[in-house]
C-alpha positions in Angstrom: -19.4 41.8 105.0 -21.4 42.8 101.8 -22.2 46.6 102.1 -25.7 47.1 100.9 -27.4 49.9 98.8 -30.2 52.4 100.1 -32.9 50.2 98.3 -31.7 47.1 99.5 -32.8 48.1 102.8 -35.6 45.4 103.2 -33.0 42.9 102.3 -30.3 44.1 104.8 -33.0 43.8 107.5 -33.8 40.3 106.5 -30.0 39.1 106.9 -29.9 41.2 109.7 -32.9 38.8 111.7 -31.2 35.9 110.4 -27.8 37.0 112.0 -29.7 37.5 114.9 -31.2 34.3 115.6 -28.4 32.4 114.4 -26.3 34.1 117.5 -29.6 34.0 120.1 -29.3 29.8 119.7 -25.9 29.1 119.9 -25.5 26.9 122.7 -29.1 26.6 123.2 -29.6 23.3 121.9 -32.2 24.6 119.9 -33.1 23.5 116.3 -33.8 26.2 114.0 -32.8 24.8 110.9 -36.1 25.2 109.1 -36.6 28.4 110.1 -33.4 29.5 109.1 -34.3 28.1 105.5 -37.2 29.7 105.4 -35.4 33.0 106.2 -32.7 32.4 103.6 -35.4 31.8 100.6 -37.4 34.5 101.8 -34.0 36.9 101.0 -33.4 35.5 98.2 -36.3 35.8 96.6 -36.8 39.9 98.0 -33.5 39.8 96.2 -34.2 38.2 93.2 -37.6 40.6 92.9 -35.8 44.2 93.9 -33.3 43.0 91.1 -35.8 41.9 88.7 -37.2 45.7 88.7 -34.3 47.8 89.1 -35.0 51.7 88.0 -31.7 53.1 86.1 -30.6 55.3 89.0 -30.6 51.8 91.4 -28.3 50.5 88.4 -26.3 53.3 88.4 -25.6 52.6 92.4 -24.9 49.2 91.2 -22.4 49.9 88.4 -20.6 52.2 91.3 -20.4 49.6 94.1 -17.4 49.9 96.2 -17.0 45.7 96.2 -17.9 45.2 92.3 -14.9 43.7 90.6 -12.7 45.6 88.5 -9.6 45.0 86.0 -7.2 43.1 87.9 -10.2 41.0 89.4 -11.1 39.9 86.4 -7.2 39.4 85.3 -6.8 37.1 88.5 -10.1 35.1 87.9 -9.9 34.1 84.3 -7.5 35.4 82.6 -3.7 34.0 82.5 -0.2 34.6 82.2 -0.6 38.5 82.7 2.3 40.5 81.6 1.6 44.2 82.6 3.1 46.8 79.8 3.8 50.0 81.4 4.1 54.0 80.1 3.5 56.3 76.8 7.5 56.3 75.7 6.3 60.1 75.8 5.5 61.7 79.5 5.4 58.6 82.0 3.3 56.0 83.5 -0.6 55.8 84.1 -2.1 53.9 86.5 -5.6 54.1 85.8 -5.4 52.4 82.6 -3.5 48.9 82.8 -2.5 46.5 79.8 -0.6 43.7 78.7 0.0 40.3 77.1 -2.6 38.0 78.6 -4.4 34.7 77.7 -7.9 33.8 77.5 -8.9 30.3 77.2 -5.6 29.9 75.4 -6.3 32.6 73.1 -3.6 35.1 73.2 -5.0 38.2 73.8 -3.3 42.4 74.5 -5.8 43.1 77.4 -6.2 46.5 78.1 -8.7 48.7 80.7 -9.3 50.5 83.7 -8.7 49.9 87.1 -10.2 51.8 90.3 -8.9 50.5 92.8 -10.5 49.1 96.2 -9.6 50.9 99.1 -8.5 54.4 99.4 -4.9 53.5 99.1 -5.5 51.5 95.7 -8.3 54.4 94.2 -5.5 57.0 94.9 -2.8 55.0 93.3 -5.0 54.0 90.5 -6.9 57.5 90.4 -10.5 56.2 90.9 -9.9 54.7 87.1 -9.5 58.2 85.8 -7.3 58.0 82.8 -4.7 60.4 82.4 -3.2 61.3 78.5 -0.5 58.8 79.2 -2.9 56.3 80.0 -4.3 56.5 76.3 -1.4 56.9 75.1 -0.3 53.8 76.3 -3.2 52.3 75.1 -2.6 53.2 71.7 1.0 52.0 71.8 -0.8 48.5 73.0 -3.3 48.3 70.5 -0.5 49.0 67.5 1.5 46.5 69.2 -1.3 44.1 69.1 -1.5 44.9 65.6 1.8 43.9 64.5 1.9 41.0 66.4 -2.1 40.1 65.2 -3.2 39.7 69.0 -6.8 40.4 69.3 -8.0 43.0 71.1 -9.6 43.1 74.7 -10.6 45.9 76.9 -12.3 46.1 80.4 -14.4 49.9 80.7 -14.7 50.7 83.9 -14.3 54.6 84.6 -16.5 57.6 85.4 -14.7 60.0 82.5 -11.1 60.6 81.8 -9.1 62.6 84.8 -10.3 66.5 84.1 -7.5 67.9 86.2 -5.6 70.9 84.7 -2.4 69.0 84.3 -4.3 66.4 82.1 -5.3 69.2 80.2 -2.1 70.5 79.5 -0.2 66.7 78.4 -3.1 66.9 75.9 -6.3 65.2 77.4 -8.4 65.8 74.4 -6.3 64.9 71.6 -4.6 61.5 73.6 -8.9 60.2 74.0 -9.5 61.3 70.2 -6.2 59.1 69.2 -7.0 55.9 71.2 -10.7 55.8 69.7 -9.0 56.4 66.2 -6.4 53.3 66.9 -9.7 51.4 67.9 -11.3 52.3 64.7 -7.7 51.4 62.9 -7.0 48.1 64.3 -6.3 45.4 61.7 -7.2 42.6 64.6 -10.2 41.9 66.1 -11.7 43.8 69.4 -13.9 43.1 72.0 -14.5 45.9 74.2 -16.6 45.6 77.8 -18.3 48.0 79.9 -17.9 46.4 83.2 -18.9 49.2 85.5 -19.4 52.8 84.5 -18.5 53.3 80.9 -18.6 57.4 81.2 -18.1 60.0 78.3 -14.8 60.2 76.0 -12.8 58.3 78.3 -14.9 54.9 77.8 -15.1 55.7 73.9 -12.0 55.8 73.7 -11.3 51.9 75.1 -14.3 50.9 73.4 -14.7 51.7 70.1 -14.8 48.1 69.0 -16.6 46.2 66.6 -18.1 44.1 69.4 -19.6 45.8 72.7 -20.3 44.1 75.2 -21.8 45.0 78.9 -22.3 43.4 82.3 -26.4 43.6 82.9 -26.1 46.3 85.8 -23.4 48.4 84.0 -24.2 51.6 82.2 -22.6 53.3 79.8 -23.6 57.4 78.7 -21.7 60.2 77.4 -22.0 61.5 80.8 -23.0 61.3 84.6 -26.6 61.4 85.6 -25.6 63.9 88.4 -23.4 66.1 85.6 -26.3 66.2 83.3 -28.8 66.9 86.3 -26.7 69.8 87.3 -26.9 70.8 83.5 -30.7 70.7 82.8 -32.1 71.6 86.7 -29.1 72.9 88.3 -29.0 70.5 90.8 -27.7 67.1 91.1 -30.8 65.8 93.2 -32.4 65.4 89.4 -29.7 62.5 89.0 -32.3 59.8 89.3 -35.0 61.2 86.5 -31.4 62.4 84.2 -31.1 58.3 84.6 -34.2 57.7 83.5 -33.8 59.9 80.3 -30.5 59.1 79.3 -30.9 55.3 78.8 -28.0 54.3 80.5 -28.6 51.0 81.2 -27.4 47.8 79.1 -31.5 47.0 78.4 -31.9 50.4 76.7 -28.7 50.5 74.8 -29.1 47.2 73.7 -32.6 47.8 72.4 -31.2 50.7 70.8 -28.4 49.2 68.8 -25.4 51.2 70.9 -23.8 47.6 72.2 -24.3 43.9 70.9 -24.6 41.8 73.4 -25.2 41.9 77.7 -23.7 39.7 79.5 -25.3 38.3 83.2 -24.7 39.1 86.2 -25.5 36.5 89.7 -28.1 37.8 91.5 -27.6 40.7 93.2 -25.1 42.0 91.0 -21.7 40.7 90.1 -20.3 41.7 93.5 -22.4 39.1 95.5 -20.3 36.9 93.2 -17.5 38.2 91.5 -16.3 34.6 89.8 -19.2 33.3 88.6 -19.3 37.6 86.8 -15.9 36.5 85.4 -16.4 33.5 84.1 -19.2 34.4 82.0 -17.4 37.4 81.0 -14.8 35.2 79.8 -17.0 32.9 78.0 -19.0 35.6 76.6 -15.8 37.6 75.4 -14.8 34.2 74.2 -17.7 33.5 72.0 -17.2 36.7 70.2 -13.2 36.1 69.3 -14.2 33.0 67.9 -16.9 34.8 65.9 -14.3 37.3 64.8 -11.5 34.6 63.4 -11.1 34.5 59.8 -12.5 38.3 59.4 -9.8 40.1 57.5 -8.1 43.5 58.4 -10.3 45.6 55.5 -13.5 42.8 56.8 -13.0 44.5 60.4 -12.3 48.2 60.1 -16.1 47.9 57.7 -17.7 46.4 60.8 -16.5 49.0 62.8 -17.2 51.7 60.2 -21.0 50.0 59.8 -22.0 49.5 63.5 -21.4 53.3 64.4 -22.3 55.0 61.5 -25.3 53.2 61.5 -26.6 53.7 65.9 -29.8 55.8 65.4 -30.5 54.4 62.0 -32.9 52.1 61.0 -34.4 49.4 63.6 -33.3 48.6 66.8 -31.3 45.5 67.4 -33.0 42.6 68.9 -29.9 40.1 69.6 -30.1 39.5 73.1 -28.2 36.4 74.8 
């Protein structure tokens, strides 16, 4: 059952006749074949146009879909021989933020990111992808691994901020997110990082500080939430669609203004309605840019990092778009 979103009502109603007639002539004998076709394209395309248009508050209901895939989707689609590296060596284990020795196309590869979770058993376990200071930690004790062992870097973003609560605080919330984006900056091996679903404040930065950034076409990515900075500005969170609007949140607008490289597609409907045919153009996307990355030396990639985010609000806006 796909769950649909408040403006994909027209749609829902659509599927809903279809449903209907498909269960009113069973056992009727009665051929409705090409009306059923006629139906189906007539969805598809309402589909195809309410996609086509989407305002950056619909993409923001997107990005936060209960069904879109998320880090260990992604690990079982395309990516192979997964060994999962657990905790910090300092406080314990974080289950928000996974990693491990993976391959990708037969690239070996230390793949790191966030994982939500499902159901409300799995977003408990894995704190609604809410990274605690272990979880960074760990991250950094990946990347440096990856390092010494010249594994390229890949990480899936995928979370609405780092975990805020007071014991995160205390383990050192602040200074764990400021030492993962300075191993990202460090790295002597290439990185790819993604913004697969929401890539929100410090605790996307700090996964994705690489010198290629990436996002799925109905991701966003912002320093924060379009209900936080409603509830900033107007003091209510019923603003969230115009904050949207103003923040540029959406892979178009970022992309336009030099903050990622590259977007990658998304089926239809978003990468939900098809969450393999998501993956493997994620994979061949994350692919393309490894292979562009080989041969670049540890002083060549550190410069490319320095370069591309000293230089976001400088100069022209990027036009690469694939």
């Amino acid at each position: 059952m796909i769950s649909y979103l408040e403006f994909e009502k027209p749609v829902a109603e659509l599927q809903a006749r279809i449903s209907e007639l498909r269960a009113s002539a069973e056992g009727d004998g009665i051929d409705i074949t090409a009306e059923l076709q006629r139906l189906e394209r007539k969805s598809q395309d309402l589909l195809k146009s309410t996609y086509a248009s989407l305002s950056p508050w619909q993409k923001t209901q997107v990005a936060r879909h209960p069904a879109r895939p998320h880090f260990l989707d992604y690990v079982n689609s395309v990516f192979e021989d997964f060994v999962p590296l657990g905790g910090d060596r300092h406080y314990g284990e974080d289950q928000a933020i996974l990693g491990g020795f993976a391959r990708l196309g037969g690239r070996k590869v230390m793949l790191i990111g966030h994982e939500k979770g499902h159901d409300t058993q799995t977003r408990l376990k894995h704190n609604f992808g809410m990274g605690k200071p272990e979880g960074y930690r760990k991250a950094i004790r990946l990347m440096e691994m990856a390092g010494r062992f010249g594994l390229p870097v890949v990480t899936l973003v995928d979370t609405s901020g780092a975990f805020p609560g007071i014991e995160a605080e205390e383990r050192g919330q602040a200074e764990a997110i400021a030492r993962s984006t300075e191993a990202c900056l460090a790295l002597p091996v290439p990185m790819v990082a993604t913004i697969v679903g929401e890539g929100g404040s410090g605790g996307a930065v700090a996964l994705a500080s690489a010198e290629r950034v990436l996002m799925l076409e109905h991701a966003i990515y912002s320093v924060i939430s379009p209900e936080g900075s409603a509830s900033i500005l107007w003091r209510t969170a019923e603003k969230a669609p115009q904050a949207a609007e103003a923040m540029k949140v959406t892979a178009q607008d970022l992309h336009q203004l030099g903050v990622i490289d590259r977007i990658v597609p998304e089926p239809v409907g978003g990468a939900h309605r098809d969450p393999q045919v998501t993956a493997e153009a994620l994979a061949q996307a994350i692919g393309e840019e490894l292979d562009a990355l080989s041969g670049k030396t540890a002083r060549q990639l550190r410069r490319m990092r320095e370069d591309r985010f000293l230089g976001i609000g400088v100069g022209q806006p990027r036009r690469r778009l694939r």
